[in-house]
Backbone as a chain_set.jsonl record, in Angstrom:
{"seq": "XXXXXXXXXXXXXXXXXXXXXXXXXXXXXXXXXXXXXXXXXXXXXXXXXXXXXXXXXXXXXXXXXXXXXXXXXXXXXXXXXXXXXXXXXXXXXXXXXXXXXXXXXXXXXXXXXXXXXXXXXXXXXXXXXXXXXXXXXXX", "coords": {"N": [[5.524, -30.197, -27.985], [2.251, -28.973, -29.012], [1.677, -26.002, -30.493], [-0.686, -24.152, -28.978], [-4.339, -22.315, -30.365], [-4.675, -20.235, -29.681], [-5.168, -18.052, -26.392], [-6.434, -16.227, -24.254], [-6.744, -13.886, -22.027], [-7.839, -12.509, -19.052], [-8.007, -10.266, -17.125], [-8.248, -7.039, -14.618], [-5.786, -5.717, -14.302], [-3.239, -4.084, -15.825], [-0.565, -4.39, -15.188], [-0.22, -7.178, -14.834], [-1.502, -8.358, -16.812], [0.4, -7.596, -19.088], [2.577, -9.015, -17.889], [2.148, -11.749, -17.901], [1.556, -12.528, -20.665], [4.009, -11.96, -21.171], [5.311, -13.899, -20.343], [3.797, -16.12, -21.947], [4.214, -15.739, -24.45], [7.562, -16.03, -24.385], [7.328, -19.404, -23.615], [6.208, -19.545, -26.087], [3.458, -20.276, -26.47], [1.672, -20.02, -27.943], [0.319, -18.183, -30.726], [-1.256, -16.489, -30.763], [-2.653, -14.213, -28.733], [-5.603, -12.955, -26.304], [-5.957, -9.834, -24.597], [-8.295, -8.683, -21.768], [-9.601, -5.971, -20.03], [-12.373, -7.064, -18.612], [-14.515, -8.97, -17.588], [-17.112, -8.182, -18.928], [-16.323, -7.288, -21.424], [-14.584, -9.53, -22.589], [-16.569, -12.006, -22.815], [-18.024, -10.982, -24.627], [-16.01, -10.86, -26.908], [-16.262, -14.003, -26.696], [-19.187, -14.615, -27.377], [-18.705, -13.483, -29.898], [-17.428, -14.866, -31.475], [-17.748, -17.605, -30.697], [-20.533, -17.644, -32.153], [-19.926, -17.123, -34.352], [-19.892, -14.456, -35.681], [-18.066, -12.692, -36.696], [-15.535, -11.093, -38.544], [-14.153, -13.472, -40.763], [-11.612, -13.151, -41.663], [-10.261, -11.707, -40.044], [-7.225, -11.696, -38.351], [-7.508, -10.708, -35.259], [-9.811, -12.148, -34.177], [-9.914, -15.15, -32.912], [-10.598, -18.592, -31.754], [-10.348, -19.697, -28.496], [-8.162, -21.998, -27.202], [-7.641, -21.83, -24.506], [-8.168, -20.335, -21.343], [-7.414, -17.453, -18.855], [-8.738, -16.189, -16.045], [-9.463, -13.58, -14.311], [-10.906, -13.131, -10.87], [-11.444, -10.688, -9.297], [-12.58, -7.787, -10.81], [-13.706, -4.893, -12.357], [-17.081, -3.672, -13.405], [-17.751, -6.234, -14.745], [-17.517, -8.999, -13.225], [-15.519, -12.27, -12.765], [-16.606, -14.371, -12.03], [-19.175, -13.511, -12.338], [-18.815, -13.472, -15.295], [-18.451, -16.146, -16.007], [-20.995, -16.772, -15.486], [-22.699, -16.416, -17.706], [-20.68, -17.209, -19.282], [-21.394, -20.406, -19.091], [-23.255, -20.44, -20.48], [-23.009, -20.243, -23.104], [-22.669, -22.28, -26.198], [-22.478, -25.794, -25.606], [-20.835, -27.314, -27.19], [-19.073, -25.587, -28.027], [-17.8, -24.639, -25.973], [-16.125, -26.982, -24.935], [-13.978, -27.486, -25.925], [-12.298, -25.786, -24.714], [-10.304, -24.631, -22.07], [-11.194, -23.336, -18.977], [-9.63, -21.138, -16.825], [-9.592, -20.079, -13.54], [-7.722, -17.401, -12.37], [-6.321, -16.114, -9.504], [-5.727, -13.76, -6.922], [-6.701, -14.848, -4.946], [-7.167, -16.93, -2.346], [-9.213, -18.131, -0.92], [-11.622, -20.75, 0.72], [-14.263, -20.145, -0.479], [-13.929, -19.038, -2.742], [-12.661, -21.064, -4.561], [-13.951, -23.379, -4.412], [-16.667, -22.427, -5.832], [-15.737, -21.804, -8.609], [-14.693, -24.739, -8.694], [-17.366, -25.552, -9.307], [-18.19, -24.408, -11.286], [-16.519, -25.857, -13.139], [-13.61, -25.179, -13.576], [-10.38, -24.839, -13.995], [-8.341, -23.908, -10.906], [-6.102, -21.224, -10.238], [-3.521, -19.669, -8.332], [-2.321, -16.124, -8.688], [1.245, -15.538, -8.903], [1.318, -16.455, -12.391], [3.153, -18.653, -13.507], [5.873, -20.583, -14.881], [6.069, -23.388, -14.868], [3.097, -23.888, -13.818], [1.555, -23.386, -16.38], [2.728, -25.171, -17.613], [1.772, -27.336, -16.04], [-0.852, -27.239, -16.855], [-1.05, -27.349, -19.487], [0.073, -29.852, -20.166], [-1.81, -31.77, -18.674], [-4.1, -31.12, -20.048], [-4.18, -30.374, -23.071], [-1.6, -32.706, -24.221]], "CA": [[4.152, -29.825, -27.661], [2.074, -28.243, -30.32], [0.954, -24.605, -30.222], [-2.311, -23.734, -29.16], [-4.893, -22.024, -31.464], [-5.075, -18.808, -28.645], [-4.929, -17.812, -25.499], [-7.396, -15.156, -23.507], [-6.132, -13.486, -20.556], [-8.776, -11.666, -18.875], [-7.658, -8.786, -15.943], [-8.267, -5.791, -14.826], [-4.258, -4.718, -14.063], [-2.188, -4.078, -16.575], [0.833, -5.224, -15.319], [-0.357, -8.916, -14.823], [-1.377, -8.635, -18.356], [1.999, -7.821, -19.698], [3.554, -10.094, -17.35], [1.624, -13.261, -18.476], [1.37, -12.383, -21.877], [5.467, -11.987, -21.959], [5.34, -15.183, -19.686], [3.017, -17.079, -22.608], [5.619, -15.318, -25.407], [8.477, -16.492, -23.884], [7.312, -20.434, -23.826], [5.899, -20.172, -27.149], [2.976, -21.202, -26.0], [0.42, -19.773, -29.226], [0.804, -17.164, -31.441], [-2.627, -15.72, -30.919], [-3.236, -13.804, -27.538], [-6.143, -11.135, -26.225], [-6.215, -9.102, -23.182], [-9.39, -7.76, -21.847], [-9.898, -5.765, -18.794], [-13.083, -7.352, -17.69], [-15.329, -9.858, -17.664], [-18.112, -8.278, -20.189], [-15.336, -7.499, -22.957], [-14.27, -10.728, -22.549], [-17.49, -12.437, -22.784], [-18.826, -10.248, -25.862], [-15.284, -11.536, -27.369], [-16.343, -15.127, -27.191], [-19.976, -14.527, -27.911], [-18.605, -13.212, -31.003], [-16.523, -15.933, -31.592], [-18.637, -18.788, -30.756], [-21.636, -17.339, -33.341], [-19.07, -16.697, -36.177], [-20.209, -12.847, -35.78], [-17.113, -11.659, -37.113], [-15.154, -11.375, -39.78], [-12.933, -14.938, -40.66], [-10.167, -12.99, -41.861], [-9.605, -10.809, -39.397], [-6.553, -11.989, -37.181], [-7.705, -10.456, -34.048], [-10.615, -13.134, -33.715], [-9.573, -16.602, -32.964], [-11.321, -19.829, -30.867], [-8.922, -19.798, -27.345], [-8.121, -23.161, -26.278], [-6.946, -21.713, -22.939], [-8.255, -18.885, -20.86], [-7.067, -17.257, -17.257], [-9.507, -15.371, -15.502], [-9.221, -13.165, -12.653], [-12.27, -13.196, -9.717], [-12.064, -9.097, -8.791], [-12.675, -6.694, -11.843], [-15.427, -3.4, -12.619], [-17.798, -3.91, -15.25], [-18.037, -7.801, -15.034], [-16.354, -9.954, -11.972], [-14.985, -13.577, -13.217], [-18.29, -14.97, -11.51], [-20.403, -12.868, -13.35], [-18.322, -13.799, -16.452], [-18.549, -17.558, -16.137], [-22.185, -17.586, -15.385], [-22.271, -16.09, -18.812], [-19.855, -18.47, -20.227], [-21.305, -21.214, -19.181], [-24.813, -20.209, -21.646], [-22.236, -20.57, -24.436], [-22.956, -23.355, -26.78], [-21.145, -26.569, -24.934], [-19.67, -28.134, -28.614], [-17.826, -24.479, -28.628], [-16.757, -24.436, -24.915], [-15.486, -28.43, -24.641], [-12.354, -26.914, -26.56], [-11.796, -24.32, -23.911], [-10.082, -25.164, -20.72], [-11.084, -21.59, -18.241], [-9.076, -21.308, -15.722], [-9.803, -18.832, -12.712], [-6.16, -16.956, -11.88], [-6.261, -15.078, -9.005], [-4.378, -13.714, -5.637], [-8.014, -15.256, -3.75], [-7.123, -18.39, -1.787], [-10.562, -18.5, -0.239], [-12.001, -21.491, 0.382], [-15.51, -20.474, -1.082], [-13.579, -18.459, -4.019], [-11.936, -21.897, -4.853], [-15.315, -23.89, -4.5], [-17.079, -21.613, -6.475], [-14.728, -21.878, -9.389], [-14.731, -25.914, -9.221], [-18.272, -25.881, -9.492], [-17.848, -24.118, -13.043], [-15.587, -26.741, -14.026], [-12.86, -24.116, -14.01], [-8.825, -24.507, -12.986], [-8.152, -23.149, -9.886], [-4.927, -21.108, -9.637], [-3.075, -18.635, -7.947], [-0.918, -15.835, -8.604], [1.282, -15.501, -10.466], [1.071, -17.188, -13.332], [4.716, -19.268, -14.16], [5.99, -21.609, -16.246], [5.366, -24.614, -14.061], [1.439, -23.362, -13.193], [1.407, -23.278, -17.871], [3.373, -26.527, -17.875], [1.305, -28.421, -15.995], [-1.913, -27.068, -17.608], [-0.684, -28.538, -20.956], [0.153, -31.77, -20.01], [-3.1, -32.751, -18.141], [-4.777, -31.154, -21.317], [-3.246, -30.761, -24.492], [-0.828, -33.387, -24.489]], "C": [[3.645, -28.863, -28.732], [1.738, -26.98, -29.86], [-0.207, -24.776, -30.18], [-3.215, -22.394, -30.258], [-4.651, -20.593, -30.639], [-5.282, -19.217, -27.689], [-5.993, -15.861, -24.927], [-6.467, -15.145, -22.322], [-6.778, -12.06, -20.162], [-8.188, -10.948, -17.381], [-7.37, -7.657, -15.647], [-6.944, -5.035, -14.613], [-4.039, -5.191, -15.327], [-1.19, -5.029, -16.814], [1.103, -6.813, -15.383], [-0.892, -9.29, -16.298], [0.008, -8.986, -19.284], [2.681, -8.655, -19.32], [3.419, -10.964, -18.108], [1.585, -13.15, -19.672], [2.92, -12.151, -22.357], [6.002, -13.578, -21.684], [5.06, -16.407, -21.176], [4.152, -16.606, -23.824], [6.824, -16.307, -25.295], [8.512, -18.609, -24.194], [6.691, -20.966, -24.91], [4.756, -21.071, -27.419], [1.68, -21.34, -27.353], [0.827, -18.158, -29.854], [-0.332, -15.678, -31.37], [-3.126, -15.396, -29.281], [-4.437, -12.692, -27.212], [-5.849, -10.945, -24.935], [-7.679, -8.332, -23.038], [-9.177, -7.353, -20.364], [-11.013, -5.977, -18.161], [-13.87, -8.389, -18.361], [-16.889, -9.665, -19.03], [-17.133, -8.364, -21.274], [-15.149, -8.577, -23.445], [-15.227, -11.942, -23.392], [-18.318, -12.425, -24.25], [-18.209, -10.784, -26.998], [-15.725, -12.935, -27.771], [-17.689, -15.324, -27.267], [-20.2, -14.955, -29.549], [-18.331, -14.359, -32.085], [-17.657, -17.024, -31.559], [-19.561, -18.798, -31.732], [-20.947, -16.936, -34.477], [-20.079, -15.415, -36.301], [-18.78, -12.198, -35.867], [-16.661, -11.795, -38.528], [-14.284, -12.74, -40.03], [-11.512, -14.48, -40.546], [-9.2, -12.54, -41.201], [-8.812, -11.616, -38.338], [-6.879, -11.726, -36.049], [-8.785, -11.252, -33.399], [-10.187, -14.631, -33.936], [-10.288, -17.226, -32.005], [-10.159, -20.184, -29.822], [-9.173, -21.125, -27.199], [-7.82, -22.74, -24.67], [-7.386, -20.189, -22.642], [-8.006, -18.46, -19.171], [-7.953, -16.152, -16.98], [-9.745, -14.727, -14.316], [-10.527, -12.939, -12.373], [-12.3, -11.534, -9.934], [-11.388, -8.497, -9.853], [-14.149, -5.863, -11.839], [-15.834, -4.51, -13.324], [-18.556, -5.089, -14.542], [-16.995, -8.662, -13.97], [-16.036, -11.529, -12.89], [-15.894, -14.164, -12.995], [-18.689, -14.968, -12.633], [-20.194, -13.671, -14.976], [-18.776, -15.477, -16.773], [-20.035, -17.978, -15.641], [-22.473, -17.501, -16.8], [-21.95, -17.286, -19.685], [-20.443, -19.86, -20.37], [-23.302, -21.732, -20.302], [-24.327, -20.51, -23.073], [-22.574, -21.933, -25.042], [-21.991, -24.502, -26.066], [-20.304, -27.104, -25.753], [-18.632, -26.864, -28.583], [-16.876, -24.602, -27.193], [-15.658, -25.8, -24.305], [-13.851, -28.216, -25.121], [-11.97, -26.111, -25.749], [-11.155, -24.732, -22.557], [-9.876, -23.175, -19.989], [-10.839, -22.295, -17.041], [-8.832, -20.231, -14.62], [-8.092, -18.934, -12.381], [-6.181, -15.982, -11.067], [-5.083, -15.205, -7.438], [-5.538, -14.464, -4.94], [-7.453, -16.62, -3.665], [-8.534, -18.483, -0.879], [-11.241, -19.074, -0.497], [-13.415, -21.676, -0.463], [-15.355, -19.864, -2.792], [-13.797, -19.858, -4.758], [-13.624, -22.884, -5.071], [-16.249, -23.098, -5.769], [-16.464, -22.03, -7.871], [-14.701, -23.512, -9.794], [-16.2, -26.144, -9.593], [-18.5, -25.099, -11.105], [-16.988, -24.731, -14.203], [-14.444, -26.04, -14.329], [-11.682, -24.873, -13.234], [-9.02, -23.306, -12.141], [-6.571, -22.509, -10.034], [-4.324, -19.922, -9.183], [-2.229, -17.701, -8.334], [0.102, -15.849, -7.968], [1.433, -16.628, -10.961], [2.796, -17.856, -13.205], [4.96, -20.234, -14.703], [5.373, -23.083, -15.495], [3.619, -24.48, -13.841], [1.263, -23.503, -15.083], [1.868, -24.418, -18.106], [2.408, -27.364, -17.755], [-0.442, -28.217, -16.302], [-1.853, -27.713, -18.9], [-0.144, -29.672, -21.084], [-0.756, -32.098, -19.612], [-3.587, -32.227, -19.797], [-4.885, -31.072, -22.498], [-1.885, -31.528, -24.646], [-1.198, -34.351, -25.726]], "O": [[4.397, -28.066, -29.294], [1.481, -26.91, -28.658], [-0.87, -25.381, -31.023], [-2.494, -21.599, -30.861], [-4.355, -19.721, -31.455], [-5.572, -20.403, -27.533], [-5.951, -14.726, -25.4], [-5.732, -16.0, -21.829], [-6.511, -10.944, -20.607], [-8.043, -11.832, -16.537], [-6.417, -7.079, -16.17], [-6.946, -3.809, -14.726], [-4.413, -6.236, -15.858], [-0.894, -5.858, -17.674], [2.075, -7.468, -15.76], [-0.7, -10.387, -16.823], [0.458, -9.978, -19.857], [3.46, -9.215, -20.09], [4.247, -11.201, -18.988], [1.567, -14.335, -20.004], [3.214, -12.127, -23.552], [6.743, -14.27, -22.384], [5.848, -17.314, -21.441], [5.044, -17.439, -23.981], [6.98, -17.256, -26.064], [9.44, -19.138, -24.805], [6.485, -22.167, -25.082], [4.726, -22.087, -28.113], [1.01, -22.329, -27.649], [1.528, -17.279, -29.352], [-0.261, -14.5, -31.72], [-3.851, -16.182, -28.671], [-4.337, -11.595, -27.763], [-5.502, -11.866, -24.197], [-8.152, -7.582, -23.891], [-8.691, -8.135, -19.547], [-11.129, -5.336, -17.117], [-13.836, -8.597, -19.574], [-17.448, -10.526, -19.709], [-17.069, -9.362, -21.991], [-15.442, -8.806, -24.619], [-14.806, -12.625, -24.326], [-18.953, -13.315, -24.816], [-18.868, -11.176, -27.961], [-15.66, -13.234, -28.963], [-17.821, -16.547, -27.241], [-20.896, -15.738, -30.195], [-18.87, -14.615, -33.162], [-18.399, -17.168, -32.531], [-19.633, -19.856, -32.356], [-21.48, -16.436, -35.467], [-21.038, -15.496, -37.068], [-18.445, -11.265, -35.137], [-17.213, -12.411, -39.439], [-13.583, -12.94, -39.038], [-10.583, -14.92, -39.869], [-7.98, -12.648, -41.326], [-9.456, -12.205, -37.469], [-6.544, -12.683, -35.351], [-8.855, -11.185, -32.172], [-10.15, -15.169, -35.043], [-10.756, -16.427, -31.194], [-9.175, -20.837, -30.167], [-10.338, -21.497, -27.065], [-7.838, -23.592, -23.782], [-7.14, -19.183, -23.307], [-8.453, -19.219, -18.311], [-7.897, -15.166, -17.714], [-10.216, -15.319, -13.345], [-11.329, -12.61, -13.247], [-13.144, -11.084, -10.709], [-10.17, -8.499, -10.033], [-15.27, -6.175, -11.437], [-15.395, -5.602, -13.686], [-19.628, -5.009, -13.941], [-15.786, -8.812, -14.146], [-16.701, -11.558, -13.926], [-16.263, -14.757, -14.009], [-18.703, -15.76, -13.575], [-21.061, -14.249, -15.632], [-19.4, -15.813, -17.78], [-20.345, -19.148, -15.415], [-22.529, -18.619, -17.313], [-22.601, -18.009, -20.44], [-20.223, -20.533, -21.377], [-24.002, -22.708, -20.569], [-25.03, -20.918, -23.998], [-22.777, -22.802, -24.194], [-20.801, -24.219, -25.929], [-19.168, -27.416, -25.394], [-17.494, -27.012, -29.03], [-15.646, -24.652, -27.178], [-14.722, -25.68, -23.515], [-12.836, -28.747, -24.671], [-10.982, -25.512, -26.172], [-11.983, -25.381, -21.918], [-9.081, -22.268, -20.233], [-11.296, -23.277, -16.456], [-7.865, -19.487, -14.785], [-7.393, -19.933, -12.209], [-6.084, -14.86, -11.563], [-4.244, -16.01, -7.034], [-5.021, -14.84, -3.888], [-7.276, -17.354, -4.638], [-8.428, -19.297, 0.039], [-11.885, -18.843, -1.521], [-13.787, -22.727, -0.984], [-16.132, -20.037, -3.731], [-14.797, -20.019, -5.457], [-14.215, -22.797, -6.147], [-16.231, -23.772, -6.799], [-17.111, -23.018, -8.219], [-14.686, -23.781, -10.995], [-16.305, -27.117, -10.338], [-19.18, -25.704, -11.934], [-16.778, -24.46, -15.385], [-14.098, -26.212, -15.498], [-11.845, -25.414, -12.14], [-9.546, -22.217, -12.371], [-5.706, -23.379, -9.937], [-4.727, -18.946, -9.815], [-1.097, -18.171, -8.445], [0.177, -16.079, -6.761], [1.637, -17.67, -10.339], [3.57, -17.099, -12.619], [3.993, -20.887, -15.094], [4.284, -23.608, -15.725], [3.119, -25.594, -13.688], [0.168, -24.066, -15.07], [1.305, -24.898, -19.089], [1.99, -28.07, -18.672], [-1.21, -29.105, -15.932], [-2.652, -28.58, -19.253], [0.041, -30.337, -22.103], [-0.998, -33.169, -20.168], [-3.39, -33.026, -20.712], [-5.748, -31.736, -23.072], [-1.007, -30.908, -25.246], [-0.383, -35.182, -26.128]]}, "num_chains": 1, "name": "protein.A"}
């Protein structure tokens, strides 16, 4: 399976950062990860990104093929974020598979979320829940 170009992993804990981000390490999944703690950072990130408003050279900006997004954060909720997202040019976001990641099993969370065209999934994240994200879509 090839490496992906990047990887976003948007939430406001910590520790589910580090987790998933040793998780995505571990299977080698891309070489290129961010963390943001919320939904504007996030957002401003692939603004940036999408309008080539940065620099090229700079490593810390890359085009994610894959992003996990948690529902409850300050600032900017995952909602909020993906109404946002979905103003983004669509030739930039057709490369993107966002995928809401949260502890919410509620049926209007979950609704909500398919109506953004988004993966649904729960924590935590694990190899099987990353597996079978890259076989339906980068295979």
């Amino acid at each position: 399976m090839r490496k992906l170009s990047g990887v976003l992993l948007i939430d406001d804990d910590d520790t589910t950062n580090f987790l998933n981000l040793r998780l995505l390490d571990r299977m080698q999944v891309t070489e290129h990860v961010r963390t943001f703690v919320n939904g504007k950072q996030a957002f401003d990130y692939l603004y940036s990104v999408s309008n080539n408003h940065y620099d090229a050279d700079n490593k810390d900006y890359f085009r994610p093929e894959l992003i996990f997004l948690d529902i409850n954060m300050p600032v900017m909720d995952g909602f909020e974020m993906l109404d946002l997202y979905e103003r983004l040019d669509p030739e930039f976001r057709k490369h993107i598979v966002m995928t809401v990641l949260t502890t919410s099993t509620h049926p209007q969370d979950t609704a909500e979320a398919r109506s953004y065209a988004a993966e649904y999934l729960t924590k935590p994240l694990t190899a099987e829940k990353i597996n079978a994200l890259l076989e339906k879509y980068f295979k």
